[in-house]
C-alpha positions in Angstrom: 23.7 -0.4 -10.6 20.1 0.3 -10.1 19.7 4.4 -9.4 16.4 5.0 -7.5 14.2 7.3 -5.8 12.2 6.7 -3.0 8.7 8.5 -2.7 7.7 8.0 0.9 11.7 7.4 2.4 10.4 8.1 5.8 7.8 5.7 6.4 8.6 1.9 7.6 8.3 0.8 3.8 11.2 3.4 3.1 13.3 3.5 6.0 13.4 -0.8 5.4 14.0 0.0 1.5 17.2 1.9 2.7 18.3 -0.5 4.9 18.2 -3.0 1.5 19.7 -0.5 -0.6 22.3 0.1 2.4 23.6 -3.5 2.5 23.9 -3.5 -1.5 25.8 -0.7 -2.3 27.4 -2.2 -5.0 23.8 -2.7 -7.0 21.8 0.8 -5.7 22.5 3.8 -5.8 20.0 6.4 -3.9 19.4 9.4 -6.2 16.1 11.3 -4.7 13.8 10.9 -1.5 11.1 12.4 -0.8 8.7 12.9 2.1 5.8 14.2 4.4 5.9 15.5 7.5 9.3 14.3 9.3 12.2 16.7 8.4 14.4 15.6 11.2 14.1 12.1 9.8 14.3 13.2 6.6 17.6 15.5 6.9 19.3 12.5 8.5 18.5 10.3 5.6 19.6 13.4 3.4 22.9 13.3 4.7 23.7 9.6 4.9 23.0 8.6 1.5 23.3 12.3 -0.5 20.8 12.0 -3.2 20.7 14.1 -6.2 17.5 15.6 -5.0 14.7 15.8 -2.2 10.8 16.5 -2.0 8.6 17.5 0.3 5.0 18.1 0.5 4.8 21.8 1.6 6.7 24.7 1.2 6.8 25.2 4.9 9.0 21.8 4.9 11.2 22.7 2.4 12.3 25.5 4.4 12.5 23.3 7.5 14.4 21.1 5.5 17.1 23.4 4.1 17.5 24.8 7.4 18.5 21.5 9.2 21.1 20.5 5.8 22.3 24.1 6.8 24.4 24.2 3.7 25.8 20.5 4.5 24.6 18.7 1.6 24.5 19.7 -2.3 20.6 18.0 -2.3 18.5 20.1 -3.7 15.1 20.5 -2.1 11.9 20.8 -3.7 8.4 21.0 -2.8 4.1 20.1 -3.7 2.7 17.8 -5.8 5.4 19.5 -8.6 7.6 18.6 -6.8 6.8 15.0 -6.6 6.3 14.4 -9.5 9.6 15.8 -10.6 11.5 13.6 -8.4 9.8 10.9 -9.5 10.7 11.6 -13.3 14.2 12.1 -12.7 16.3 11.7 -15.7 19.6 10.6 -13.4 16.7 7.7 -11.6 15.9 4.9 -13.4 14.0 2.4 -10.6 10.7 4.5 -8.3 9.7 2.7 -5.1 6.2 4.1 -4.5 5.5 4.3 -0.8 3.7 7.5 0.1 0.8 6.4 1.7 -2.7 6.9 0.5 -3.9 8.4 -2.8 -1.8 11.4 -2.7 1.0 8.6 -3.8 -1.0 7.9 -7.4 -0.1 11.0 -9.5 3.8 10.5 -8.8 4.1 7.2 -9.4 1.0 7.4 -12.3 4.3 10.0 -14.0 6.8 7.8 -13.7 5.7 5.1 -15.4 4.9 7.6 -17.9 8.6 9.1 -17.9 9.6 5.6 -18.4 10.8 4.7 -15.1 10.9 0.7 -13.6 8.4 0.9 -10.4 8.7 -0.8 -7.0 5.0 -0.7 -5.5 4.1 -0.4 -1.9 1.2 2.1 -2.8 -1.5 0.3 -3.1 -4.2 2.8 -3.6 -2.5 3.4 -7.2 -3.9 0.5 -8.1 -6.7 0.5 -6.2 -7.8 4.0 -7.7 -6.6 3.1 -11.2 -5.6 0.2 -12.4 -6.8 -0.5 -16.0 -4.9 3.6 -16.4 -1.4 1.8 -14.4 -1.6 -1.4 -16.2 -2.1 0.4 -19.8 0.8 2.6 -19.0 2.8 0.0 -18.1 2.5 -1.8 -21.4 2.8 1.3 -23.3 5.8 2.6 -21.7 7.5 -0.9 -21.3 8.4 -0.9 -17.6 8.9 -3.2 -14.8 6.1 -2.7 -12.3 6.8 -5.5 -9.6 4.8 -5.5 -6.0 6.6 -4.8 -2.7 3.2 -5.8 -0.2 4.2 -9.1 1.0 1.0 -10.6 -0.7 1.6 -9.8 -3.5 5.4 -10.7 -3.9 4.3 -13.4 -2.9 2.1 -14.3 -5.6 4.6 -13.4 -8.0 7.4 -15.7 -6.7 4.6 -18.6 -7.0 3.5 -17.7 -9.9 7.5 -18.2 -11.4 7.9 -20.9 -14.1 4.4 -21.7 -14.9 2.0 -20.7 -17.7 -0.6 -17.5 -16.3 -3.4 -19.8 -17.6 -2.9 -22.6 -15.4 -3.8 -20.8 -12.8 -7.4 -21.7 -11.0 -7.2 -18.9 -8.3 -4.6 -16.9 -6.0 -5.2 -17.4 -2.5 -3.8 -13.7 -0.3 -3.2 -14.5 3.7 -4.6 -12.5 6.2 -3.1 -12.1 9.8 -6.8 -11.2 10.8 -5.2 -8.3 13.1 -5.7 -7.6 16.5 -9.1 -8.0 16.6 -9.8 -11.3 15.0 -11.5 -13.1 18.0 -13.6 -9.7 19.7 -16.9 -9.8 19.3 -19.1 -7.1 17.7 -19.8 -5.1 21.3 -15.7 -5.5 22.0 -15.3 -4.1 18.6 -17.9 -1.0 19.7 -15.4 0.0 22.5 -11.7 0.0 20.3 -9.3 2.5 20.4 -7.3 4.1 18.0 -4.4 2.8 20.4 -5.7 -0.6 20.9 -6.3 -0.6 16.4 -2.8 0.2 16.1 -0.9 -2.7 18.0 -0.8 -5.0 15.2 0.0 -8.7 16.5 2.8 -9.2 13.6 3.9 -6.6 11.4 5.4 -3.3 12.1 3.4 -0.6 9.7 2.5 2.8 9.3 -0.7 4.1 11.2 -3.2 4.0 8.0 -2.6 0.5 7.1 -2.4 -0.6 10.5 -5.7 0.5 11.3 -6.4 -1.0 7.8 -5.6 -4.3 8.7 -7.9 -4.3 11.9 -10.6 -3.7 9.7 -9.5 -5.7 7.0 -10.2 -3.1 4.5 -6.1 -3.7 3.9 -7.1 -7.4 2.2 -10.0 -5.8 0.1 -7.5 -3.0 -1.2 -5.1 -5.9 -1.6 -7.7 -7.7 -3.7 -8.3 -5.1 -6.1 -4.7 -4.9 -6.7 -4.4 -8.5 -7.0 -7.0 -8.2 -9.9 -4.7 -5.5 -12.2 -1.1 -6.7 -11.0 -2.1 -10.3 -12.2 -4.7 -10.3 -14.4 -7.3 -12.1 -12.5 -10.8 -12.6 -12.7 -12.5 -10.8 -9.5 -14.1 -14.1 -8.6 -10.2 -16.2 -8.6 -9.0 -14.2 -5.8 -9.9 -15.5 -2.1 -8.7 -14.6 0.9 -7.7 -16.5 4.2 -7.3 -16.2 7.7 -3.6 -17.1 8.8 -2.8 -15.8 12.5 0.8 -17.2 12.3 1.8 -14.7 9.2 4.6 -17.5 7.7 2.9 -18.1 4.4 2.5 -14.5 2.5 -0.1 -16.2 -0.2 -0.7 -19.3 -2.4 -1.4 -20.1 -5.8 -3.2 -23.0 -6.6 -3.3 -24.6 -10.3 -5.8 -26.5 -12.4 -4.3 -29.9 -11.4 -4.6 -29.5 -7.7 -0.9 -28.0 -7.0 -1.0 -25.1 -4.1 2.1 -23.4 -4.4 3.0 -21.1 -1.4 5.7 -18.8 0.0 6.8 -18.7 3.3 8.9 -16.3 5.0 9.4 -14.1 8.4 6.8 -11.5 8.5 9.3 -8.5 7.2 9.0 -6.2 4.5 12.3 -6.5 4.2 12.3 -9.7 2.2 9.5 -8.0 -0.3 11.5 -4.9 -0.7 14.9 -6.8 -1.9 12.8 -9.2 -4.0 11.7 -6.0 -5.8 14.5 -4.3 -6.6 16.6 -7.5 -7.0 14.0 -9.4 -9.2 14.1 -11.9 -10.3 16.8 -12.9 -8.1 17.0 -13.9 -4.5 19.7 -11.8 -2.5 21.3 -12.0 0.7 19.6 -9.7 3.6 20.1 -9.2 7.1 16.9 -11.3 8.4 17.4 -14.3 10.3 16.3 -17.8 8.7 12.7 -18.9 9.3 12.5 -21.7 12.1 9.7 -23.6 11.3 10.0 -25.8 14.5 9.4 -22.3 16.4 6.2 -22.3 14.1 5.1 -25.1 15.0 1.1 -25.1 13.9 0.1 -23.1 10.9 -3.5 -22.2 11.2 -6.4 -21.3 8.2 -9.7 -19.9 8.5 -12.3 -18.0 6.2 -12.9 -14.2 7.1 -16.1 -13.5 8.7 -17.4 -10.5 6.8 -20.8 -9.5 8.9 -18.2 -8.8 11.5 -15.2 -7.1 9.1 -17.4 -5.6 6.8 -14.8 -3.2 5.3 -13.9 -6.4 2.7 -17.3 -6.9 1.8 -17.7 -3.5 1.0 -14.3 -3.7 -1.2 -15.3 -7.0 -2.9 -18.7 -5.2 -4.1 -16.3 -2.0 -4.8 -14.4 -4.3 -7.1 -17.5 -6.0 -8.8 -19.3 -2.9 -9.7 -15.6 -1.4 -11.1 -15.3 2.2 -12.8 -15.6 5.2 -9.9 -16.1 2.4 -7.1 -13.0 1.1 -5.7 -11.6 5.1 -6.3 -15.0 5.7 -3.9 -14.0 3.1 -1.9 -10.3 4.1 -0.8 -11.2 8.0 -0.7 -14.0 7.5 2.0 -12.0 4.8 3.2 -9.1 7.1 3.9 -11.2 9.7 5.6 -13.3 7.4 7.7 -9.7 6.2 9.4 -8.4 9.2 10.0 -11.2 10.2 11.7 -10.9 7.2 13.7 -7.6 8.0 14.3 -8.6 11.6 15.5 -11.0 9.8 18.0 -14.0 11.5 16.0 -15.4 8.2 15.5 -15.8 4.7 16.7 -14.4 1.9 15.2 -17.2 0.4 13.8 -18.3 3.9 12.3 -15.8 3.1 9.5 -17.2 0.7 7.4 -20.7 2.2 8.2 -19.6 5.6 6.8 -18.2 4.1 4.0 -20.8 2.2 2.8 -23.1 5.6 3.0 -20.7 6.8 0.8 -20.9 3.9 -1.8 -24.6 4.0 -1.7 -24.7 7.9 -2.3 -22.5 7.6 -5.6 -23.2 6.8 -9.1 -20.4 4.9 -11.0 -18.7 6.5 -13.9 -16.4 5.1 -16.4 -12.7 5.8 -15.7 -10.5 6.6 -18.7 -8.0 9.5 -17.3 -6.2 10.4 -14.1 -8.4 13.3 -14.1 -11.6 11.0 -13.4 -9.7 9.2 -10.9 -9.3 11.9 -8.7 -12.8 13.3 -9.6 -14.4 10.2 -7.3 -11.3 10.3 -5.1 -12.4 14.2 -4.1 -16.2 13.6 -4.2 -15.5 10.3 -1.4 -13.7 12.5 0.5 -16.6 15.4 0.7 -19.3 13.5 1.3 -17.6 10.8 3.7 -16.9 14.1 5.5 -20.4 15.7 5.2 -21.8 12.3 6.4 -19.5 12.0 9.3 -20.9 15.5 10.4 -24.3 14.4 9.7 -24.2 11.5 11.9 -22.6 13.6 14.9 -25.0 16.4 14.6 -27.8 13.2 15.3 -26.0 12.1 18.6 -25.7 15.3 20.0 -29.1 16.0 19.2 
């Protein structure tokens, strides 16, 4: 019986992890959940699977949150980044499934490997914004850190049965998102509505708008790097509208090994938590005559500049990719907010690149040193540029 505690339960990546915990209840056990913003969400999850424990962000929630359990529920509720991070060291947890979004999921997940938990990770800013500190902990604590982005599971279940040195490079699949085949002045005119209707998957705002600029297959790069141990230069990435094949690995003699599935996160999530065993979940069979044509084509970078920018991120190393994923995160929301266009984000973050020196990164401290810097000056440049138009 696997006891875990989900950081992020209301988010697609949580409500699906609780729909795989729900049809197993014979191998997990819920024990904590945390959350953001959605208390009526929240609650409801509260009193379905009656965990030990649940956080919040604010103290403003937690009230909120008490008052709708009304007494119901023995859960206790706790709040802030305390708060977090003592759910996600919870003696009576032994498994974490990281999937707050964003860098404010990197310190909780960062303690739990330290408090010795087994990780489940959907948060890929944590290793965006420090690997080499994840990866070190990880071998110094002894835990189980296994992926949840489809990629990425993906590349794991390939990699299954052969030697890590055979390896000549990892190919990650790309849907290419909803703007694939616009041109640069149709990409000058989209909305945060239009950003947001991904063709295949069903995600959380941020990473859907991530995905349109492909900065989602950059950050998915970086990860690639620490969660395999890959050389920068063996990790490419392809176009692949259809979304059947998650990602490839290709060996030294030739062999391209690839996993195929329906484009649910379900199947990553159960993968996770079941590893490394293959378990019975409620999605229909693939139907490859349905398929039909699977289609493959490189990504053009002078028009999704976002993984150019997190390819040099990831060559220059240190601060960078931390640099990277703060302005990154601003530029979106901003996006989001209708404060810019869509092509203001990689612009805004490349400002920001260019504006920063790199520094070594050897503590969490560091880490969120460039994090907060990104986000100032992505802010302060922002401004800057909308002062100019209305002047």
């Amino acid at each position: 019986m696997k006891r875990i505690a989900i950081l992020g339960s209301t988010g697609s990546i949580g409500r699906s992890s609780l729909k795989v915990i729900e049809a197993h209840p014979e191998a997990y056990q819920v024990k904590a959940l945390a959350a953001g913003k959605n208390m009526d969400l929240l609650a409801e999850q509260v009193r379905k699977f009656k965990p030990l424990e649940a956080a919040v962000f604010g103290h403003e929630e937690a009230e909120s949150l008490k008052k709708r359990l009304d007494g119901g529920v023995k859960t206790r509720v706790v709040s802030g980044t305390e708060g977090l991070i003592h759910l996600a060291t919870l003696e009576e947890a032994d498994t974490v499934i990281s999937a707050i979004t964003g860098a404010a999921g990197l310190v909780p997940t960062y303690a739990a490997i330290k408090a010795g938990k087994n990780i489940a990770l959907a948060n890929k800013e944590t290793m965006v914004m420090a690997g080499p500190l994840v990866i070190e902990q990880v071998k110094r604590r002894g835990v189980v850190l296994l992926p949840v982005d489809s990629e990425h599971s993906a590349i794991l279940q390939c990699l299954q049965g052969h030697a890590r040195d055979d390896v000549r490079r990892v190919i990650l699949t790309a849907s290419g998102g909803p703007f694939r085949d616009f041109s640069r002045e149709e990409m000058e005119k989209v909305t945060p509505e239009q950003a947001l209707k991904h063709p295949n998957w069903n995600m959380g705002p941020k990473i859907t708008v991530d995905s349109a600029t492909l900065m989602n297959k950059g950050l998915e790069l970086i990860e690639a790097k620490w969660l395999f141990g890959l050389d920068i230069h063996q990790i490419h990435i392809l176009i692949h509208p259809q979304s059947v094949i998650h990602s490839m690995v290709e060996y030294k003699d030739g062999s391209i090994i690839a996993q195929m599935g329906i484009p649910d996160m379900i199947t990553p999530i159960s993968y996770a938590l079941s590893y490394p065993r293959h378990v019975n979940t409620t999605l229909p069979a693939l139907d490859l005559e349905r398929v039909g044509t699977l289609g493959f084509m490189k990504p053009d970078t002078k028009k999704f500049r976002c993984l150019d920018l997190a390819l040099k991120a990831a060559e220059t190393g240190g601060s960078m990719p931390a640099v990277l994923n703060g302005a990154n995160e601003v530029a979106v929301e901003l996006f989001l907010q209708g404060r810019i266009g869509f092509l203001q984000i990689p612009s805004l973050i490349e400002k920001t690149m260019k504006a920063h020196t790199p520094f070594v990164i050897d503590s969490l401290e560091k880490v969120m040193e460039a994090d907060a810097w990104a986000r100032q000056r992505t802010a302060a440049f922002a401004e800057t540029d909308r002062g100019s138009h209305r002047g």
